[in-house]
Backbone as numpy.savetxt, mean C-alpha at the origin, in Angstrom:
# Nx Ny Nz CAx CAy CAz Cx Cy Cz
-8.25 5.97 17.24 -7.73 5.43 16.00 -6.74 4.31 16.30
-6.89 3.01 15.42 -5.84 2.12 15.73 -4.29 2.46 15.45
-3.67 1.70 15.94 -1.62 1.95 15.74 -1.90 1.79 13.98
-1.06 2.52 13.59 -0.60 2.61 11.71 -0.20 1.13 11.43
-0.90 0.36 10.93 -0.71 -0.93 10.39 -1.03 -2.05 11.38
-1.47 -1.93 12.37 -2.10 -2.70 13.15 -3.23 -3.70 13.01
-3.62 -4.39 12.98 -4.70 -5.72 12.70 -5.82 -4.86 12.47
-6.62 -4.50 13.49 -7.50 -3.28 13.06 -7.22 -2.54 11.85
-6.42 -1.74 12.31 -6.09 -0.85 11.27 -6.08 -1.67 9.87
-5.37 -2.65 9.59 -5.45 -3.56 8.25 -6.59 -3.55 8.26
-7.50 -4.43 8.74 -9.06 -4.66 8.15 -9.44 -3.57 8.21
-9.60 -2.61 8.26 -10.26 -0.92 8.10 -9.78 -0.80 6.98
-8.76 -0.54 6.50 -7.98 -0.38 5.48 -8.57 -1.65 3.88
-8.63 -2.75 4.32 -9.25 -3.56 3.82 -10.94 -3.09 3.05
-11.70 -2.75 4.14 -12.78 -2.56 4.03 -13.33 -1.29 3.20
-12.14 -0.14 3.56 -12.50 0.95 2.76 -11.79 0.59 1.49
-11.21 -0.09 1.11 -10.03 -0.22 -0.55 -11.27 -1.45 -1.03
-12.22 -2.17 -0.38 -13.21 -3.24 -1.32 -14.41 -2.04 -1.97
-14.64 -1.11 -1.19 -15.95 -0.46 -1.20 -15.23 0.95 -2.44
-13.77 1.11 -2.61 -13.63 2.16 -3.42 -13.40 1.51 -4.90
-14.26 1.61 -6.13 -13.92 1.14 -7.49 -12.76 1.57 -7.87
-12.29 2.82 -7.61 -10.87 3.25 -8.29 -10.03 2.52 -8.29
-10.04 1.51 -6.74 -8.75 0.94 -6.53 -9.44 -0.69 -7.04
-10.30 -1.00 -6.16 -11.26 -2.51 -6.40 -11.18 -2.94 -7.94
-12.27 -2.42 -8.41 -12.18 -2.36 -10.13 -11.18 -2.45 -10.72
-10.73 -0.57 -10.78 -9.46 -1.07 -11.69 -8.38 -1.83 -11.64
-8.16 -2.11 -10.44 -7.23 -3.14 -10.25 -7.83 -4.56 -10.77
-8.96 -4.93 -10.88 -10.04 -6.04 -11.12 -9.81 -6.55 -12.76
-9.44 -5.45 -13.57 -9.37 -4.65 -14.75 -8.39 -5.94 -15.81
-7.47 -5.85 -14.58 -5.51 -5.97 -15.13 -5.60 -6.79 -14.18
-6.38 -7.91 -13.73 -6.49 -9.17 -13.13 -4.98 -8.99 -12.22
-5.10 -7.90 -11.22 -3.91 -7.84 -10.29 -3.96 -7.83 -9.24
-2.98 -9.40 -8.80 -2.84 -10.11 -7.75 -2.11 -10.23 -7.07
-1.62 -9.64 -5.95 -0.23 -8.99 -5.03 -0.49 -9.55 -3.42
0.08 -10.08 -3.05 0.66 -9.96 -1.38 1.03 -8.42 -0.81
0.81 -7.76 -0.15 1.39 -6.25 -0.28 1.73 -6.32 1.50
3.03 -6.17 1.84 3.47 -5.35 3.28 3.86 -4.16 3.30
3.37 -3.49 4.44 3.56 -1.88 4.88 4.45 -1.96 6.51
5.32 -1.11 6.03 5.94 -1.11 7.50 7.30 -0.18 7.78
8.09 -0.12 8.65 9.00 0.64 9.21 10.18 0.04 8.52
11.55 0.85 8.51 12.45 0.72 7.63 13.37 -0.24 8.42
13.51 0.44 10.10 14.04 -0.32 11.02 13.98 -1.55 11.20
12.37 -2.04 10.62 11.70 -3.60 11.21 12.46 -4.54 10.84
12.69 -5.72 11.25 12.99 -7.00 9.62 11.93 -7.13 9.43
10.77 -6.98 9.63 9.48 -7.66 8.40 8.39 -6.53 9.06
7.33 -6.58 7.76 6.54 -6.04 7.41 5.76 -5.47 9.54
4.90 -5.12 9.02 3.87 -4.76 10.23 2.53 -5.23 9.84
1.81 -4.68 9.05 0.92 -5.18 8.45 1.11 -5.93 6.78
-0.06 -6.24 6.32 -0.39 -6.58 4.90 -1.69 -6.81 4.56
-2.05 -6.83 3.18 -3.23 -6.94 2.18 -2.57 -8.11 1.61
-3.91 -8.95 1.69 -3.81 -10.06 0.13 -4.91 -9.64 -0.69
-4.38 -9.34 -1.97 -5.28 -8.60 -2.92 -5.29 -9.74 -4.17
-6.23 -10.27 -4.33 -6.50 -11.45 -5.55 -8.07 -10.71 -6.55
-7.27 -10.31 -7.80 -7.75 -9.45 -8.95 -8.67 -8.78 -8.24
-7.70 -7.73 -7.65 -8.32 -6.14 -7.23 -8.78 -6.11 -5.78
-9.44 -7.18 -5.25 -9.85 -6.95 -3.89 -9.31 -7.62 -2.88
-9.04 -7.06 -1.86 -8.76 -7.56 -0.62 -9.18 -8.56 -0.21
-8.93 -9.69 0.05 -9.29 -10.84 0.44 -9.05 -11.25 1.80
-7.68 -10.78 2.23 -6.74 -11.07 3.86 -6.37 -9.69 3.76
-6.53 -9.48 5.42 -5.63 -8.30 5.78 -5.18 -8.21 7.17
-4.32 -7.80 7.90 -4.16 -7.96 9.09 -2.31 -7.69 9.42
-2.26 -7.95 10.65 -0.93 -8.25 11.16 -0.03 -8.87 10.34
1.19 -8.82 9.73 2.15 -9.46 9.00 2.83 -10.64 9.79
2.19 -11.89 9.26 2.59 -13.13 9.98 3.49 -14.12 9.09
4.93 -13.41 8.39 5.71 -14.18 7.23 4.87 -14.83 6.37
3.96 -14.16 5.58 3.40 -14.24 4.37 4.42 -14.18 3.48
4.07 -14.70 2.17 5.00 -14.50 0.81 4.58 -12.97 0.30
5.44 -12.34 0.47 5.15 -10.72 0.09 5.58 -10.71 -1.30
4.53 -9.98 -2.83 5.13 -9.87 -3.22 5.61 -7.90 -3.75
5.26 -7.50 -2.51 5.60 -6.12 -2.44 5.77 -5.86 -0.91
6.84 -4.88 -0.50 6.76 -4.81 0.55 7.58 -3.29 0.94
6.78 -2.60 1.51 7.03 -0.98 1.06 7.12 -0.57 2.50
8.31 0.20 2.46 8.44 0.66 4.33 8.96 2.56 3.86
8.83 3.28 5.11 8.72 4.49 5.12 8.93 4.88 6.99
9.32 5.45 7.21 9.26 6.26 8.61 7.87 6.60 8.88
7.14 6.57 10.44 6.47 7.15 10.63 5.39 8.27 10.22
6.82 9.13 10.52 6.11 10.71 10.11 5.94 10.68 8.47
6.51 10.06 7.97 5.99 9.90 6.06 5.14 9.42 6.24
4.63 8.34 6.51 3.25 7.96 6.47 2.31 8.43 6.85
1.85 9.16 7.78 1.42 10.46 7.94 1.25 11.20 7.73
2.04 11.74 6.85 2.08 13.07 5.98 1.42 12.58 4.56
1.77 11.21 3.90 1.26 11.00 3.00 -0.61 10.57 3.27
-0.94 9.78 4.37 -1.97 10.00 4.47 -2.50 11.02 4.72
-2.21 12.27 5.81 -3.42 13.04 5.43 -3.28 14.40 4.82
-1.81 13.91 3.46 -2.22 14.91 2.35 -2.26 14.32 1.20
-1.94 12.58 0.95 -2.09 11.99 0.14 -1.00 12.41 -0.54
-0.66 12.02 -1.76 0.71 11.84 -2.60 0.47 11.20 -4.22
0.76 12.00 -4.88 0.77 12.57 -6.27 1.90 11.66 -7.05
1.93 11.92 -8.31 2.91 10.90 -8.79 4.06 11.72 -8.77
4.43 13.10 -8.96 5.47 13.60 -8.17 6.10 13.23 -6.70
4.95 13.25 -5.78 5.30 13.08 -4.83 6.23 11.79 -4.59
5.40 10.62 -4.95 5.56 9.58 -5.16 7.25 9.15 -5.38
7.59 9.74 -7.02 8.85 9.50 -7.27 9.79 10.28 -6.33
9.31 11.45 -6.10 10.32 12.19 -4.84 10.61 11.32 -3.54
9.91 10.55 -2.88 9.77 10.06 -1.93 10.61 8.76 -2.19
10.47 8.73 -3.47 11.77 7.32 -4.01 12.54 7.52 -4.00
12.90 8.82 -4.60 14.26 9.12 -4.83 15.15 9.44 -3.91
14.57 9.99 -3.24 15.51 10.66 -1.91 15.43 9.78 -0.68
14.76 8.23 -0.77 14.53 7.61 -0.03 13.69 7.43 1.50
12.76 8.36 1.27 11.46 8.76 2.17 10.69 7.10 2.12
10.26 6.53 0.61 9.88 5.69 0.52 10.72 4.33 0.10
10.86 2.89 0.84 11.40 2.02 0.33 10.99 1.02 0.11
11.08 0.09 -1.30 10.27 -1.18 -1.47 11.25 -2.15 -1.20
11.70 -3.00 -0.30 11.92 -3.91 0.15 12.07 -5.39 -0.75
10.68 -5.20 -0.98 10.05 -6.38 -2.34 9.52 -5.54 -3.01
9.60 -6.27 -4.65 8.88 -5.32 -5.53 9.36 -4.66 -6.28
8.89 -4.28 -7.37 9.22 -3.51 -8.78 8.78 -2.09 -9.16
9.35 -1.30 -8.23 8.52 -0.13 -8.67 8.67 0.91 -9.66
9.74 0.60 -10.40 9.86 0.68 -11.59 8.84 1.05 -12.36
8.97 -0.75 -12.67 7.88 -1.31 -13.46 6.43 -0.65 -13.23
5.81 -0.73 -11.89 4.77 -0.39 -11.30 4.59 1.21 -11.47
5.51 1.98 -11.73 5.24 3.44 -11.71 4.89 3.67 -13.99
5.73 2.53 -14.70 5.84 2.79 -15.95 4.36 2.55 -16.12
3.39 1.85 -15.37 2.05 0.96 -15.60 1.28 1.93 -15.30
0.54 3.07 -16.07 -0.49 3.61 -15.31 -1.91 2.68 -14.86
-2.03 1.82 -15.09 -2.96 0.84 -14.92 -2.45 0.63 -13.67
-1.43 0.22 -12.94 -1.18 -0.15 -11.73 -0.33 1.51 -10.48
-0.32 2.18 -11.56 0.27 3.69 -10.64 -0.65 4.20 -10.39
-1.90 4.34 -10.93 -2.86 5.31 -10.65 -3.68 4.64 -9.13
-3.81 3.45 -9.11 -4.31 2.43 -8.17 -3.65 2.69 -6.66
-2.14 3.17 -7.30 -1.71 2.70 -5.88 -1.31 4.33 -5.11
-1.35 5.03 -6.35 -1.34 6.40 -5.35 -3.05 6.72 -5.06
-4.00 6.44 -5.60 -5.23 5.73 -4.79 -5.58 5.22 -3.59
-4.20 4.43 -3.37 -4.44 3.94 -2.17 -4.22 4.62 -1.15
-3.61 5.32 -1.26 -2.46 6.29 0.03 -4.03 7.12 0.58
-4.81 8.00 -0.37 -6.36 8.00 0.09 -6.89 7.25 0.46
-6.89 6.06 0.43 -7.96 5.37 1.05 -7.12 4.68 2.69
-5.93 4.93 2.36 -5.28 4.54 4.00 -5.61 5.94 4.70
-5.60 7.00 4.07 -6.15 8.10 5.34 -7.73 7.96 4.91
-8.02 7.57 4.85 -9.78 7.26 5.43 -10.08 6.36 6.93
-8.84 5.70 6.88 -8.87 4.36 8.00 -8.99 5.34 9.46
């Protein structure tokens, strides 16, 4: 298996989020168009990223100071745990709250009030443990 956010790992990640409608589609839906980085809390910048232009992945790979306009970091072992038990919209806000999960860039607010865009993205957390 590739390193968690690794070039590989991005295009895997890429490839399984074009081929799933839950996330592809409905995101396709609500014409939503995001820069997205994943990475460590420690880092200054991202590790990986998705360029997602209305719903599908277009770029993915190594984080090379792209314009992020989300950028979500977590420890290790959270990411892990959320991939291979995935994460609920409970989970989700728990992991906010107590600071398991951090957005860097980004509105997650907003993004959690949107079920059009919440349902998508705890979606995704499945389709990163598929990679």
């Amino acid at each position: 298996m590739a390193d968690l956010f690794s070039e590989e790992w991005m295009t895997s990640f890429q490839n399984i989020w074009n081929a799933d409608p839950e996330l592809k589609d409905a995101l396709a839906e609500i014409n939503f168009s995001s820069v997205i980085g994943y990475g460590f809390p420690g880092d200054d910048q991202a590790t990986g990223y998705i360029d997602v232009q209305n719903g599908e992945v277009v770029a993915a790979g190594s984080y090379d100071g792209q314009d992020l306009n989300w950028d979500i970091r977590a420890e290790e072992k959270n990411w892990n745990k959320w991939l291979s038990d995935g994460i609920g919209m409970a989970g989700l806000g728990t992991a906010f709250t107590f600071g398991k999960m951090k957005f860097k860039v980004g509105d997650y607010k907003s993004m959690l009030k949107d079920p059009r865009m919440a349902g998508p993205f705890i979606k995704s957390f499945s389709a990163m443990g598929k990679v």
